[in-house]
C-alpha positions in Angstrom: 19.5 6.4 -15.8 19.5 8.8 -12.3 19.4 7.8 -8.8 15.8 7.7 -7.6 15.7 9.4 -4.4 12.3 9.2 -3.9 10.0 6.5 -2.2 10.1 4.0 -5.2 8.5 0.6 -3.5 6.1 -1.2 -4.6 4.7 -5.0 -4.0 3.2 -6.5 -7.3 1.9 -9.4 -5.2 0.2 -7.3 -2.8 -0.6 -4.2 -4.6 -1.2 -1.1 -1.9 -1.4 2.8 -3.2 1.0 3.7 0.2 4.5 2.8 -0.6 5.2 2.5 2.8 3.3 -0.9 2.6 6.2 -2.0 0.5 9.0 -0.5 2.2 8.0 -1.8 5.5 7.7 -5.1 4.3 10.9 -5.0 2.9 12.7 -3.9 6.2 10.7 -6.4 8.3 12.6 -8.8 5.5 15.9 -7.5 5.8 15.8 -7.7 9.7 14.8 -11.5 9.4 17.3 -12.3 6.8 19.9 -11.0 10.1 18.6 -12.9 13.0 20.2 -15.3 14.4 23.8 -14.2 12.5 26.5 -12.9 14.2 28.2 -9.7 12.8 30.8 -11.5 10.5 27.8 -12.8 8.9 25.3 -10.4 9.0 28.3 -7.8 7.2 29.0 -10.7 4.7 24.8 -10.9 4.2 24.8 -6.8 3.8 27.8 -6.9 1.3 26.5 -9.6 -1.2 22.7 -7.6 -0.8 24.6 -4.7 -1.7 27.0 -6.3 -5.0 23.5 -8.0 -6.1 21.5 -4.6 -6.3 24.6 -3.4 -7.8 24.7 -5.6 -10.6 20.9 -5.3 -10.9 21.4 -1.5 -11.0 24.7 -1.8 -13.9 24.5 1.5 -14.3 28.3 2.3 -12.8 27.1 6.5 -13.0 23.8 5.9 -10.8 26.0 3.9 -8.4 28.9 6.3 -7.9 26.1 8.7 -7.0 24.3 6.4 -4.2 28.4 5.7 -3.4 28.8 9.6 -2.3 25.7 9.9 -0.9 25.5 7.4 1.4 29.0 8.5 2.3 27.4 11.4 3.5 26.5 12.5 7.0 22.6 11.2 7.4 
């Protein structure tokens, strides 16, 4: 398995041909899942996101990858 880097969303309940659809959706999400936390908790919400992808991913090559990249300067 390799790292997609590329726009990969997509909404089988609301099917759209623009991924953006998707990916907005998702951040719109993501924000809401934070309001109302303070930092402690909206870092303990982005950790246990992040080990849950993880273990969804498995792949421990693909995520060494995103590891180094997203250690990188944006």
């Amino acid at each position: 398995m390799e790292l997609v880097l590329q726009a990969h969303f997509h909404d089988p309940a609301s099917p759209s041909p623009y991924e953006h659809v998707a990916a907005d959706t998702f951040y719109a999400e993501l924000l809401a899942a934070h309001e109302g936390l303070d930092a402690q908790a909206s870092a303990l919400l982005d950790a246990r996101l992040v080990l849950l992808l993880a273990n969804h991913v498995g792949d421990l090559g693909v995520l060494r990858q995103a590891l180094r990249l997203a250690r990188e300067p944006a």
